[in-house]
LODOPA-838016 format. One record per residue (C-alpha): residue in one letter; x, y, z. Coordinates in nm, 2 decimals. Example, Ala and Ser with C-alpha at 12.3 -4.5 7.8 and 13.67 -1.06 7.14 Angstrom:
BEGIN
+------+--------+--------+--------+
! code !      X !      Y !      Z !
+------+--------+--------+--------+
!    A !   1.23 !  -0.45 !   0.78 !
!    S !   1.37 !  -0.11 !   0.71 !
+------+--------+--------+--------+
end
This chain:
BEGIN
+------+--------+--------+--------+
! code !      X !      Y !      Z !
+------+--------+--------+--------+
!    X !  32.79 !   8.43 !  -2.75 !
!    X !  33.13 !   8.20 !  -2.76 !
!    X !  33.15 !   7.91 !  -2.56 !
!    X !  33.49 !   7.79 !  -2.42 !
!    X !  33.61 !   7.49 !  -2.25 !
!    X !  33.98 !   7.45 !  -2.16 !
!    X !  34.17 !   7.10 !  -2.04 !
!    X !  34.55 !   7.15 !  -2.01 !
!    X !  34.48 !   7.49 !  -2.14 !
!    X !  34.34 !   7.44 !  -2.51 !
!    X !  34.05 !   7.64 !  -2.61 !
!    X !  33.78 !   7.60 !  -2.85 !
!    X !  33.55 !   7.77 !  -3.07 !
!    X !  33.16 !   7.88 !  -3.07 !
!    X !  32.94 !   7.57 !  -3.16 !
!    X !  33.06 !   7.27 !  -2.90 !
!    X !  33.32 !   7.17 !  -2.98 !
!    X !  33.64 !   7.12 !  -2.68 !
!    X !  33.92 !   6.90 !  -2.55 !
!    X !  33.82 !   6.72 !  -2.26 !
!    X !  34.16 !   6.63 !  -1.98 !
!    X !  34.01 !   6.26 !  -1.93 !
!    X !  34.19 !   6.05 !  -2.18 !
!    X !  34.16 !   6.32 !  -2.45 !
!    X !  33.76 !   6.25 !  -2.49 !
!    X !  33.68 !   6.47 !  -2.75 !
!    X !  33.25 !   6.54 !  -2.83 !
!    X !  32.98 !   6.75 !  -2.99 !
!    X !  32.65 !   6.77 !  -2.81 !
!    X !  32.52 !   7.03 !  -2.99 !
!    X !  32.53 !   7.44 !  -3.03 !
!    X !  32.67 !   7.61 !  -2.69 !
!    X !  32.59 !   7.31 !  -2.49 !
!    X !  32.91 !   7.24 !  -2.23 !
!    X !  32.97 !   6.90 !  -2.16 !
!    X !  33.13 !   6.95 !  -1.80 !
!    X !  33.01 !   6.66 !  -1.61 !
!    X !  32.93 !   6.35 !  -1.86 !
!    X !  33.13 !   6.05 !  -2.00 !
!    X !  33.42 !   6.10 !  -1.77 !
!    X !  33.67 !   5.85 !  -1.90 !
!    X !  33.78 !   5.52 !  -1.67 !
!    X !  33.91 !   5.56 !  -1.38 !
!    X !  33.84 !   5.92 !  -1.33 !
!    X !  33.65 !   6.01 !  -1.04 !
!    X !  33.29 !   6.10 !  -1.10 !
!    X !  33.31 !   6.36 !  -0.79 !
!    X !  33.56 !   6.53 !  -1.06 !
!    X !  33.44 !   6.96 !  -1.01 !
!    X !  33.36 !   7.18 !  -1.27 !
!    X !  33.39 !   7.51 !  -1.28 !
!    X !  33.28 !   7.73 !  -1.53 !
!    X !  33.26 !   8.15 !  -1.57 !
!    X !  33.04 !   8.35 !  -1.79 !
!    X !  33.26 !   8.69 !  -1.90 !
!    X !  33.13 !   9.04 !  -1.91 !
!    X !  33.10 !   9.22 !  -2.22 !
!    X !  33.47 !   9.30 !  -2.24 !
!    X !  33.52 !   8.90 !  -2.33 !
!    X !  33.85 !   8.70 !  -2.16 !
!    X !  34.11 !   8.86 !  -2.32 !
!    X !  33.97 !   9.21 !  -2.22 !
!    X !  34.32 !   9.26 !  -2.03 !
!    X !  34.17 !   9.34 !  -1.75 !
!    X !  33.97 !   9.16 !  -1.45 !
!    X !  33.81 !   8.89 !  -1.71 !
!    X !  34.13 !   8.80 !  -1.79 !
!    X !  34.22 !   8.78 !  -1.46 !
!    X !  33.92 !   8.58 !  -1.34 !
!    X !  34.01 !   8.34 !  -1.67 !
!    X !  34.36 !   8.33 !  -1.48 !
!    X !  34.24 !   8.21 !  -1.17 !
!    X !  34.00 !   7.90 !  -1.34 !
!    X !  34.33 !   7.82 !  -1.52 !
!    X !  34.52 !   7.78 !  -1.19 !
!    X !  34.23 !   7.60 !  -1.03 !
!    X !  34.23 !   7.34 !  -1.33 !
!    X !  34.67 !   7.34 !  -1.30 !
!    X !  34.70 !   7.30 !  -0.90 !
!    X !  34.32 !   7.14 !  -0.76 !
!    X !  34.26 !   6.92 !  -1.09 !
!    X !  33.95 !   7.07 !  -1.16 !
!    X !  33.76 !   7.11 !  -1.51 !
!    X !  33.73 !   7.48 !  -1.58 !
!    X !  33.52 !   7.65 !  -1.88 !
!    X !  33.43 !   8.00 !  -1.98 !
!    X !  33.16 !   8.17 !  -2.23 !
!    X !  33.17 !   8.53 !  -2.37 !
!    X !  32.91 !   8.73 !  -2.33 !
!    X !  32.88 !   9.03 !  -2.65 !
!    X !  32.63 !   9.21 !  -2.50 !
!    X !  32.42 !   9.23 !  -2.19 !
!    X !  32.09 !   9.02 !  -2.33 !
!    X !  32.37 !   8.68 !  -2.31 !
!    X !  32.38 !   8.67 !  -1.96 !
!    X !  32.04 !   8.49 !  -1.93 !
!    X !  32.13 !   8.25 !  -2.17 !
!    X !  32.49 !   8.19 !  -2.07 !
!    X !  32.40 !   8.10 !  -1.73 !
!    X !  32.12 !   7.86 !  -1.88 !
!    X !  32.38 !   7.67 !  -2.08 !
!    X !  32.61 !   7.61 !  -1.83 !
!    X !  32.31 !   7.50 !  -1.61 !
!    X !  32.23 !   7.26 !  -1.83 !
!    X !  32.53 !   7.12 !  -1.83 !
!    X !  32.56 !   7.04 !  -1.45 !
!    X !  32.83 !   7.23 !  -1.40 !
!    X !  32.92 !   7.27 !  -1.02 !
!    X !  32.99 !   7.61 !  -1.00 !
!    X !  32.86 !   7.91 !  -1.23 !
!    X !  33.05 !   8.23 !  -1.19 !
!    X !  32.92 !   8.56 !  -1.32 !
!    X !  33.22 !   8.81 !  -1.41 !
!    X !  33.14 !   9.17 !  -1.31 !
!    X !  32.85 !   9.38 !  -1.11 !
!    X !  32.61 !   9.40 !  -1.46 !
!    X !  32.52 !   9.02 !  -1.41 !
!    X !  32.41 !   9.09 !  -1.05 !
!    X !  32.06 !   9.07 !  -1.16 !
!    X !  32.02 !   8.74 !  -1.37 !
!    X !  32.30 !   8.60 !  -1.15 !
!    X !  32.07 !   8.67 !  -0.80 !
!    X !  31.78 !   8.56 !  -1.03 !
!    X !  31.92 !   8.21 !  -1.13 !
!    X !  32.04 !   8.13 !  -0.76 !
!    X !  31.65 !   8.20 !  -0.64 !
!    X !  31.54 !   7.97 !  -0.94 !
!    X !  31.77 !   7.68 !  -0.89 !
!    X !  31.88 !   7.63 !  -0.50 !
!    X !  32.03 !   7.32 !  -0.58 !
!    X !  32.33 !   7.47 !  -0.82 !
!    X !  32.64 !   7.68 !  -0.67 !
!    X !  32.69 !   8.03 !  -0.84 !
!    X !  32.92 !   8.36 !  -0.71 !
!    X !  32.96 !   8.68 !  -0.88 !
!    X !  33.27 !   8.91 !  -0.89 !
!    X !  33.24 !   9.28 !  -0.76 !
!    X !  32.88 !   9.24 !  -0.64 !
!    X !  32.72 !   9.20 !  -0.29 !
!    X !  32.33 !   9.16 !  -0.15 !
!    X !  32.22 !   9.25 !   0.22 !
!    X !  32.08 !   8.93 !   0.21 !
!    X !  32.23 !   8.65 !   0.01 !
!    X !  32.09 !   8.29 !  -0.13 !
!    X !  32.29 !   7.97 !   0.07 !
!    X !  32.39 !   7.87 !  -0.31 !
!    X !  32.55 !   8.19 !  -0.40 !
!    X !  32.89 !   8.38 !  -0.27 !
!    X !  32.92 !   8.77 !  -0.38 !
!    X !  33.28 !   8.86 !  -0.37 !
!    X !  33.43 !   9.21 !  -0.37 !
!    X !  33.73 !   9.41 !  -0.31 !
!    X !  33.82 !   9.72 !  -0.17 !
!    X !  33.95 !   9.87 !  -0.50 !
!    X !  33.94 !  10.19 !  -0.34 !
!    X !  34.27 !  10.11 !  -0.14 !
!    X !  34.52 !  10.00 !  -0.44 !
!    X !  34.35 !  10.31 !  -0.64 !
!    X !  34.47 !  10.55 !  -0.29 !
!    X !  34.83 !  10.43 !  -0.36 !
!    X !  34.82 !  10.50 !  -0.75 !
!    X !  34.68 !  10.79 !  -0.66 !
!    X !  34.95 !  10.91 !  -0.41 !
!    X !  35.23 !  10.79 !  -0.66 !
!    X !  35.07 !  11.03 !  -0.93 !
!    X !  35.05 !  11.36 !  -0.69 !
!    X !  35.38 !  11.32 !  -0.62 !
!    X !  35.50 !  11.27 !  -0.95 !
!    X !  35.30 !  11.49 !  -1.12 !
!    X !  35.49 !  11.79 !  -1.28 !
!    X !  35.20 !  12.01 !  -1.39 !
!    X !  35.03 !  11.93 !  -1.10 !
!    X !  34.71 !  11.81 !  -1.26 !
!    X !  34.65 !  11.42 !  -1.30 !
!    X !  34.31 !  11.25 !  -1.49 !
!    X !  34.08 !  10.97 !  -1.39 !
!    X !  33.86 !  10.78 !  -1.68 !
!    X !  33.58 !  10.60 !  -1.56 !
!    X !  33.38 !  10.30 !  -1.72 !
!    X !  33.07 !  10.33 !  -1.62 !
!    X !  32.91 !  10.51 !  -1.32 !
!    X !  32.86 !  10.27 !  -1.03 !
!    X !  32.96 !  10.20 !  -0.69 !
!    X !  33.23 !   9.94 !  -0.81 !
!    X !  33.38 !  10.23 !  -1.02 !
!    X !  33.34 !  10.52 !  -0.76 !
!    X !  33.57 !  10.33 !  -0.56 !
!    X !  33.85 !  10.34 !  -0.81 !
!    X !  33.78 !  10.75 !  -0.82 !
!    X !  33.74 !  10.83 !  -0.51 !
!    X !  34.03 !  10.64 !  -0.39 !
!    X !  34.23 !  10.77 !  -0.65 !
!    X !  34.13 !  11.10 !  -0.54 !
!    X !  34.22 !  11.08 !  -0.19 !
!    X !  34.55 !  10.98 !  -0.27 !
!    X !  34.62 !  11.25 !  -0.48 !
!    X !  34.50 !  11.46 !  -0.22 !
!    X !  34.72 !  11.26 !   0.03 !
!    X !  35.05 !  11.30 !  -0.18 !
!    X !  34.96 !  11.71 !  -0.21 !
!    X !  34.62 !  11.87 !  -0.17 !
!    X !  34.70 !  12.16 !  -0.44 !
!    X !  34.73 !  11.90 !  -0.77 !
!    X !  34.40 !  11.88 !  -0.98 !
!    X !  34.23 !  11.58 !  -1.04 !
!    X !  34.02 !  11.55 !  -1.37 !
!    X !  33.76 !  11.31 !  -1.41 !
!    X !  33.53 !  11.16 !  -1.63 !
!    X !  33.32 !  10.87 !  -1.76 !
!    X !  33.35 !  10.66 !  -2.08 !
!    X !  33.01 !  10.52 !  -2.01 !
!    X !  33.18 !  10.16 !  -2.18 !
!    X !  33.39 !   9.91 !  -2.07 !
!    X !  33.45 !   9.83 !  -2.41 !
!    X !  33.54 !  10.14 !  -2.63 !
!    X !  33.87 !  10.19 !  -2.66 !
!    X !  33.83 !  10.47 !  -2.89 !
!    X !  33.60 !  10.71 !  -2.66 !
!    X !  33.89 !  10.63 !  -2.35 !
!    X !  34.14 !  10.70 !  -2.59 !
!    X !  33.97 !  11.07 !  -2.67 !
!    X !  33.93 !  11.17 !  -2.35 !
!    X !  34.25 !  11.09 !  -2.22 !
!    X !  34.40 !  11.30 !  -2.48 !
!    X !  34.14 !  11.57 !  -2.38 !
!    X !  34.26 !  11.52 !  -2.04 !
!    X !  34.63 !  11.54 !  -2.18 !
!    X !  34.58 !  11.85 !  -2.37 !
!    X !  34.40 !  12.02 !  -2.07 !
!    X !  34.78 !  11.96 !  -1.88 !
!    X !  34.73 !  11.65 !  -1.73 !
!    X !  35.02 !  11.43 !  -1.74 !
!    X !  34.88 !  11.14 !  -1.56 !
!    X !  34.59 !  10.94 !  -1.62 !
!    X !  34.46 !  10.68 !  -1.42 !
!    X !  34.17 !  10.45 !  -1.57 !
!    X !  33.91 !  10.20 !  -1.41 !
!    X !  33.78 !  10.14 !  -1.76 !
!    X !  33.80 !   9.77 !  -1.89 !
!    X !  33.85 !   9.77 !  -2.25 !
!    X !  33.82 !  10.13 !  -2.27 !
!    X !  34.12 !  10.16 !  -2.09 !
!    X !  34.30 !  10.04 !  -2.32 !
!    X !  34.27 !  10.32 !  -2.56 !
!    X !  34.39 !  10.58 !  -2.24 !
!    X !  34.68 !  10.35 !  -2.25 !
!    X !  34.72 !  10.43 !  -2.64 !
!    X !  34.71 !  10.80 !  -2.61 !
!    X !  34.98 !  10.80 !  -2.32 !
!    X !  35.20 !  10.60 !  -2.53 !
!    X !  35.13 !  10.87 !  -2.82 !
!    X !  35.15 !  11.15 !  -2.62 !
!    X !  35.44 !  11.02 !  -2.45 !
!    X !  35.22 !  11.08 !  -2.12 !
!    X !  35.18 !  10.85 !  -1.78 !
!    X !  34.90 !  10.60 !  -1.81 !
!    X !  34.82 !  10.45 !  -1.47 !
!    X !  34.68 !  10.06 !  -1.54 !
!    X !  34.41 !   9.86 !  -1.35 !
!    X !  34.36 !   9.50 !  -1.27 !
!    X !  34.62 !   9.37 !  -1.33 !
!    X !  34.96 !   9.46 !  -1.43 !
!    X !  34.92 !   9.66 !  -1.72 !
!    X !  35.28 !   9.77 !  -1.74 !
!    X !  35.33 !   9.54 !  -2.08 !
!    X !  35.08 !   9.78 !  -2.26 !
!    X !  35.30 !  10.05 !  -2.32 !
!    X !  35.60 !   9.98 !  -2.11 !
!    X !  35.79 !  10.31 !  -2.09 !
!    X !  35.46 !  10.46 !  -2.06 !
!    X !  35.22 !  10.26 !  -1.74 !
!    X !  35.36 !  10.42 !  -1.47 !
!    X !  35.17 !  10.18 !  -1.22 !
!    X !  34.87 !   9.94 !  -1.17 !
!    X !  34.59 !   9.94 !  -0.92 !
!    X !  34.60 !   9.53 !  -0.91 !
!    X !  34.25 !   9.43 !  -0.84 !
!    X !  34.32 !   9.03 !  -0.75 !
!    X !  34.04 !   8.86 !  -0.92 !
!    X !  34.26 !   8.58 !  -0.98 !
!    X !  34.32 !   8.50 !  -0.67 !
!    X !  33.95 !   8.52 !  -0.59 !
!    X !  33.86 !   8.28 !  -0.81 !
!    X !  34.11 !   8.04 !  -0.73 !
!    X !  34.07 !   8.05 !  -0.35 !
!    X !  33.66 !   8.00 !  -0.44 !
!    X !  33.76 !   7.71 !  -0.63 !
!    X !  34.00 !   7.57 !  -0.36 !
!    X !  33.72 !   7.66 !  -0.07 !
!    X !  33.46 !   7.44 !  -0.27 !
!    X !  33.71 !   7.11 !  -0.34 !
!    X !  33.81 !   7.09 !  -0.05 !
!    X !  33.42 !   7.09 !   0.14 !
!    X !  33.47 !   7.47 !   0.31 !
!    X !  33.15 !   7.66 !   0.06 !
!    X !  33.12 !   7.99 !   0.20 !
!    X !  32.79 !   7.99 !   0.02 !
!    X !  32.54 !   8.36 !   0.17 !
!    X !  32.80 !   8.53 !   0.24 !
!    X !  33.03 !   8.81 !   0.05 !
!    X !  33.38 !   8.77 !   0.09 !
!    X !  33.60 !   9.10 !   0.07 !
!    X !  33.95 !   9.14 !  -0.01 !
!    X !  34.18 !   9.41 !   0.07 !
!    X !  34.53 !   9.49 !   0.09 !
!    X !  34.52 !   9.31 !   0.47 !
!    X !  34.38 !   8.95 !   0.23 !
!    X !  34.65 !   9.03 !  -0.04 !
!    X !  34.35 !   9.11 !  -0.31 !
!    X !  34.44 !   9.44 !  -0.41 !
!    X !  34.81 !   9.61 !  -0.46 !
!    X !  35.01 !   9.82 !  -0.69 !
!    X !  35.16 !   9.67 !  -0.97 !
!    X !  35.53 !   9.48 !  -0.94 !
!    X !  35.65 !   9.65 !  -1.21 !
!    X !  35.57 !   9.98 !  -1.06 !
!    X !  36.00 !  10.01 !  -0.95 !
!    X !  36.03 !  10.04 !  -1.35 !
!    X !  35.92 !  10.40 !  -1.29 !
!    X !  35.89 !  10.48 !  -0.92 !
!    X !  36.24 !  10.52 !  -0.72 !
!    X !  36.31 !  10.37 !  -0.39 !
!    X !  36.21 !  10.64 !  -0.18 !
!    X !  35.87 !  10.66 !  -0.33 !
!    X !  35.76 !  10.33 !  -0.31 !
!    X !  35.89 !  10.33 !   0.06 !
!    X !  35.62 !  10.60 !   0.16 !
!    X !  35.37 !  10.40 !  -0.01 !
!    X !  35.45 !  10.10 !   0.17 !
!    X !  35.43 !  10.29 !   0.46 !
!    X !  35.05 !  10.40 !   0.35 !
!    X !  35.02 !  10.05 !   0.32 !
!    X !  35.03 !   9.97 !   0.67 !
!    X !  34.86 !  10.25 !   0.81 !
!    X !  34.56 !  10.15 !   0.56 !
!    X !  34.57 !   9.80 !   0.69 !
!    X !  34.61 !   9.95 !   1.09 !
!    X !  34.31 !  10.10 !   1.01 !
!    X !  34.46 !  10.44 !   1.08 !
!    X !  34.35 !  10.56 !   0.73 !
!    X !  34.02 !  10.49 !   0.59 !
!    X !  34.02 !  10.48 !   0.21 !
!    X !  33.67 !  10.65 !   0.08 !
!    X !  33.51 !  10.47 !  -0.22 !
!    X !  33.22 !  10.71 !  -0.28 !
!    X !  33.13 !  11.09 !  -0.32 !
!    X !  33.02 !  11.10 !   0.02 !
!    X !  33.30 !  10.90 !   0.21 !
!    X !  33.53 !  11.11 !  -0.01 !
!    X !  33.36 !  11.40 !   0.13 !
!    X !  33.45 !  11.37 !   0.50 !
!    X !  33.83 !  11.23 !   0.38 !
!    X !  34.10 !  11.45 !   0.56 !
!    X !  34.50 !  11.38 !   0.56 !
!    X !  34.66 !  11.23 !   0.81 !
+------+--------+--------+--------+
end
């Protein structure tokens, strides 16, 4: 585990040591403790928030959505004046303990980054109804007052990659890599899917699961499978694993499709698009909602493409011309009309006909 704690964007290291903002305050209080909420300086207001977000196993600079979430603290702590903090969680047995140290160290909100923390984050909320937590890409049918689940319709953005890879397809067969198997994930695929299907129902879709968020060298290997099988597009939903898909495009001198966020710096002649999942923007409207007294706490808040929480990628005119993008923008508004619903699973996927 690595502990974090960031004022005007510094970082430190494992073993409590960080800046504080307040007059430069600088302190030790011992071995992953976070000092979030003590010895504010003079004259700083003790009502001062703290925010603070526990990473998934990929870590914060997993250039995808725990980078993105580590984004949207940073804004908060730029534009609200709020003191923002993460810890990186190595493997799944941290999260316990992550969420125990930043407990301990009153901080006012606890974010958990990604749906493998849904269980000690819902557990933790139950055990301490006095402290604020929210997850990202998680939601219960019935959620504790002091926790917010947030999602996104993933599926969406990953319908317009998808239709911007069936028609630009030359061999007429296009890849997805998976992290893990999960509802959160489906989305991407079966979104993905539909879009290829959208943009011509004859071009193949490949698919397959890495079963990691993390290793880059088993995405890497079956993208190139997926290469050498005559794919010439990839699309990934795969974290760190991703990054290796990324890797073999830029080898192979194939299309990588990113996710997240804007992957196109990765391999720039090479990331044809991003399915942006806004994580960022999450955070930072979560953040805004709690300084300024509006909680949304038992309740899941959803963005879209309607909330501006999930898009293609800016840089996708590097790649895409003019009359492309127009048709997808197009799709856009018919998604948002309601005219076409995006399936995230098997079974939505199932029933999905073009219209």
């Amino acid at each position: 585990m690595q502990m974090h704690i960031c004022g005007n964007g510094k970082g430190t290291e494992a073993g409590g040591r960080f800046f504080r903002r307040m007059g430069g305050i600088v302190a030790v209080l011992g071995m992953f403790v976070l000092a979030v909420s003590v010895a504010l300086a003079p004259g700083v207001a003790s009502a001062e928030v703290s925010i603070a977000m526990i990473t998934d196993v990929g870590g914060v600079n997993d250039q995808s959505f725990n980078q993105s979430a580590w984004e949207g603290l940073q804004r908060a702590e730029k534009e609200l004046d709020v003191k923002v903090a993460y810890i990186e969680s190595k493997q799944d047995a941290d999260y316990g303990p992550n969420l125990e140290t930043l407990l301990d160290a009153g901080t006012d909100l606890i974010w958990g980054i990604g749906f493998k923390m849904a269980d000690v984050v819902l557990d933790a909320a139950k055990q301490n109804p006095d402290q604020k937590y929210a997850i990202i890409d998680f939601a219960w049918d019935e959620t504790p007052k002091n926790l917010v689940g947030v999602v996104f319709k993933a599926e969406q953005a990953s319908f317009l990659v998808g239709y911007i890879a069936g028609k630009m397809t030359k061999t007429g067969k296009v890849g997805f890599v998976g992290g893990m198997s999960f509802p959160v994930i489906w989305g991407f695929e079966y979104g993905y899917r539909a879009g290829v299907m959208q943009a011509n129902k004859n071009v193949e879709v490949l698919g397959q699961y890495a079963e990691s968020f993390t290793d880059a060298a088993k995405g890497k290997s079956i993208a190139n499978s997926m290469y050498q099988q005559g794919a010439d597009i990839v699309f990934h939903a795969a974290g760190g694993a991703g990054d290796g898909v990324i890797e073999a495009a830029r080898e192979q001198g194939k299309w990588a499709i990113g996710v997240d966020r804007d992957q196109n710096y990765l391999a720039p002649d090479n990331v044809l698009t991003s399915a942006m999942k806004r994580v960022d923007n999450a955070i930072f409207n979560v953040a805004k909602d709690l300084v300024e007294g509006k909680w949304q706490g038992g309740s899941t808040i959803s963005y879209g493409l309607a909330e501006g929480g999930v898009d293609i990628a800016p840089t996708t005119s590097k790649h895409v011309d003019a009359a492309l993008l127009a048709d997808v923008e197009a799709l856009k508004a018919r998604i948002i009309a309601g005219e076409i619903v995006v399936p995230f699973s098997k079974e939505t996927f199932a029933t999905f006909e073009v219209k």
